[in-house]
N, C-alpha and C positions, 0 to 999 in steps of 0.2 A: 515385834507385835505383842501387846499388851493385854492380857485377858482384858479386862478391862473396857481395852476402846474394841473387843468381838462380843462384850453384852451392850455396848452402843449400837455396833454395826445388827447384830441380833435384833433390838427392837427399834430401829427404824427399816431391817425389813419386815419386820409383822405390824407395823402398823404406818408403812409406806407412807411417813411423814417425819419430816425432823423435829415439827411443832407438835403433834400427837408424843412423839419416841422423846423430849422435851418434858416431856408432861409428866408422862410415868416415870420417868427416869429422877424428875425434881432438878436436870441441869438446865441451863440457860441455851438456847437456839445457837449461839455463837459458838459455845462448847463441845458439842453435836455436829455440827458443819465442821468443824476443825477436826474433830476426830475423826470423822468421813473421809476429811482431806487428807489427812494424816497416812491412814490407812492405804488410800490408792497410790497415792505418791510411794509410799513404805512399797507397796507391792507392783506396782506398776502397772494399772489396769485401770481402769472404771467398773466401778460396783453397782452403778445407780446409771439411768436413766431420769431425768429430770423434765418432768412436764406438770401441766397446769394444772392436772390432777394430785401432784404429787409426786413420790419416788418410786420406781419398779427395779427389782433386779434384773442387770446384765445378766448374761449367760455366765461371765467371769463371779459375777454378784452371786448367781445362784449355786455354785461348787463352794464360795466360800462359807455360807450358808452350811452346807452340812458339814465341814471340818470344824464351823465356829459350834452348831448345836452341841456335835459329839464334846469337842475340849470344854465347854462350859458346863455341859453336862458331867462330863466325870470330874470337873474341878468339884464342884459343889455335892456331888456322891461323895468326892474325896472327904470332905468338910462333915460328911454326915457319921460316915465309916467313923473319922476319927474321935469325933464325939459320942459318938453312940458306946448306948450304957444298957446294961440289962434287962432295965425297966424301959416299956414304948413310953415314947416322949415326943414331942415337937412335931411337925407339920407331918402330914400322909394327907399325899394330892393321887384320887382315886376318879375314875373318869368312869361315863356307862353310858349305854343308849337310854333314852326318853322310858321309853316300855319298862326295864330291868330298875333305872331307880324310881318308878312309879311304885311297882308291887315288891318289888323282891328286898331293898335293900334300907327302908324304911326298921325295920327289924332287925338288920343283918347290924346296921350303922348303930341302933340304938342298945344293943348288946353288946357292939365292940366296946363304945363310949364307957359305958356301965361298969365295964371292966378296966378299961385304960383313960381315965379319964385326964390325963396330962397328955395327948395325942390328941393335934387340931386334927380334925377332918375335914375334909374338901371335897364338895364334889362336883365335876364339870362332865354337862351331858352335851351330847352329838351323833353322829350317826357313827357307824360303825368305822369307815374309813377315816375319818377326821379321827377317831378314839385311839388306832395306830398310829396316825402318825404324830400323835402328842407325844404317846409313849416311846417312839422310835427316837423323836427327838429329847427326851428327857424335860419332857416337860410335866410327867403324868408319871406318880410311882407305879401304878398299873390299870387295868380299864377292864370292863365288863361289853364286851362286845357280843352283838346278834349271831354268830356263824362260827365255823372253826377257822384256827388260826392257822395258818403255814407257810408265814413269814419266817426267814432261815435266824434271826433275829433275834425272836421273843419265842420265849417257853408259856405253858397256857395249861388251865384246871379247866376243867369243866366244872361249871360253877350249879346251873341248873339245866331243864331240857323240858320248852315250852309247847304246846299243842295250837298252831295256827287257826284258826276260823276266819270264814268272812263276816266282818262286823256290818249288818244292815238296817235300817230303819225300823220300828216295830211293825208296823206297814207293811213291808215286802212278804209275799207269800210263799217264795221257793228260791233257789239257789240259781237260776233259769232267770226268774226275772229280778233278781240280785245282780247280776251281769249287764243286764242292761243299763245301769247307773253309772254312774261318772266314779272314777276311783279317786280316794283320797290319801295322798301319800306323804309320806316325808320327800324331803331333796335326796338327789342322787348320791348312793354311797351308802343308803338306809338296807342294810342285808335284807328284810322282810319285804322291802319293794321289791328286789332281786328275784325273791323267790317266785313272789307272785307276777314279773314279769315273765319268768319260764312257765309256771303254770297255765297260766294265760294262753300265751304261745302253743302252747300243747294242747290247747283243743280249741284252737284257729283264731284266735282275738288276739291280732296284732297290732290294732290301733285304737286301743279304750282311749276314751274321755279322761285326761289325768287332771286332777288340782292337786297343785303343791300347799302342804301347810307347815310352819315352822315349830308346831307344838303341839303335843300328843292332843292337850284339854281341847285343841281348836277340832284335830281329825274328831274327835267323840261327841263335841258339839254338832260337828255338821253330819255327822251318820243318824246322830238322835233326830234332828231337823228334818231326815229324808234328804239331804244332800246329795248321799252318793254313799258308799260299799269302802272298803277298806279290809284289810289281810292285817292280823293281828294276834297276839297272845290270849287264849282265852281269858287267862289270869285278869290282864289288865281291863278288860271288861263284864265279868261274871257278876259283881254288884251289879252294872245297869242293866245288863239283862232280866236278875233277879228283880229288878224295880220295871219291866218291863218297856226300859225304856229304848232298847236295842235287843236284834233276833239277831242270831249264829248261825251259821250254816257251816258245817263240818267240809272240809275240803282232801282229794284222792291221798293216801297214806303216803305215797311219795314223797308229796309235799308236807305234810301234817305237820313236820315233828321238829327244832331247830334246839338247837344248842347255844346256849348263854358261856357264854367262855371268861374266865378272867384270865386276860394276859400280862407279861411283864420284859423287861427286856431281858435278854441272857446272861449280858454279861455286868446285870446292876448288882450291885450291892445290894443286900437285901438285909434292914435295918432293922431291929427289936419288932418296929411298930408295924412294917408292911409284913415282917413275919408272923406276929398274930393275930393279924387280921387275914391273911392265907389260909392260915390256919383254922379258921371256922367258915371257911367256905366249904359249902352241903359237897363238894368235891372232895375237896383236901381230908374231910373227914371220913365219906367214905373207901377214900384210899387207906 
């Protein structure tokens, strides 16, 4: 088995196509199928279910899956490790939710830069759960996630620690008839839907009005419009408020208060460039 034909099998399972995994890859359809075949024959199994949608992993497909992440993963840490030089250099792939690189990381990214300016920066947002499991699979030198970590896995800074509100129309006059509004969320896996689905819960709204939106500028558009309510970082809305274009309503201390976490895996290597950029996290500092 060939490193090689496991970052084939790798991205025709993330993009459940031979003709998409074709693409990226820059190899030809033929080369891709043969390597697929290759592989199951080599192993004796089927990887792929085959339908007119496309390809999904077997049950056999999906164990190979995380043996191919981890060895592909520590190949290319190998690759890093071994080059790596005193001064930060070359790629750092940093991942965060919607909210944290709105407000927080804007400043955080434009000091590292200033300072390391031969270090690409990257950054890929998500919700919190998608943000693990980039980083589990070595696909993300580390991430900014909404909650605490305590996956046995990754080790984790408290990076910052934000103050929740309900975000509501300028319109709405109390936190009473703020609840009565359709709520606006990220997709499931977003830690601050979480909370506020327990908060919720705890004083009997077990069935609000939900709309899903894919991007923070959409949730703030439609709160500003009167759309509907939303659970959020003060931070990330304190300008519209000040513009009066969105009211706050403070929510019980319980829930108020969340922690921004940066995670990493435990047992990565940890390179010039992800090291000093740890290193000026508002955490690592006051440690």
């Amino acid at each position: 088995m060939e490193s090689s034909d496991l970052r084939v099998f790798q991205m025709v399972a993330r993009e459940g196509s031979v003709t998409k995994a074709a693409g990226r890859l820059g190899y030809v359809q033929s080369n891709i199928t043969a390597r697929i075949q290759q592989l199951e024959s080599e192993l004796q199994t089927v990887l792929f279910a085959r339908h007119n949608r496309g390809m999904s992993l077997t049950s056999s497909g999906k164990t190979l899956l995380t043996y191919a992440d981890k060895i592909v993963g520590l190949l290319d840490e190998a690759v890093v490790a071994l080059s790596s030089s005193g001064e930060p250099s070359g790629p750092l792939l940093i991942g965060s939710t919607q909210t944290a690189a709105a407000v927080r990381l804007p400043k955080l990214f434009a000091s590292y830069y200033a300072q390391h300016s031969n270090v690409q920066l990257s950054l890929t947002t998500g919700h919190t759960q998608f943000l693990i499991e980039k980083v589990l699979h070595y696909e993300l030198d580390g991430a900014f996630i909404g909650c605490s970590c305590t996956h046995p896995d990754l080790q984790s800074i408290q990076a910052y620690e934000e103050e929740l509100v309900v975000a509501a129309g300028p319109g709405v006059a109390s936190l009473q008839e703020a609840l009565t509004k359709p709520v606006l969320v990220f997709t499931t896996g977003c830690s601050y839907r979480d909370v506020l689905d327990q908060w919720l819960q705890s004083i009997g709204i077990t069935q609000p009005i939900m709309m899903e939106f894919g991007m923070l500028e959409a949730i703030i558009g439609g709160i500003s419009a009167g759309l509907g309510i939303s659970l959020m970082p003060k931070a990330v809305i304190q300008k519209h408020e000040e513009e009066g274009l969105i009211r706050t309503f403070a929510i019980p201390q319980h829930y108020r208060f969340i922690k921004t976490e940066f995670i990493m895996r435990k047992d990565a290597f940890i390179s010039s460039s992800l090291s000093a950029f740890v290193g000026m996290l508002p955490g690592a500092v006051e440690a």
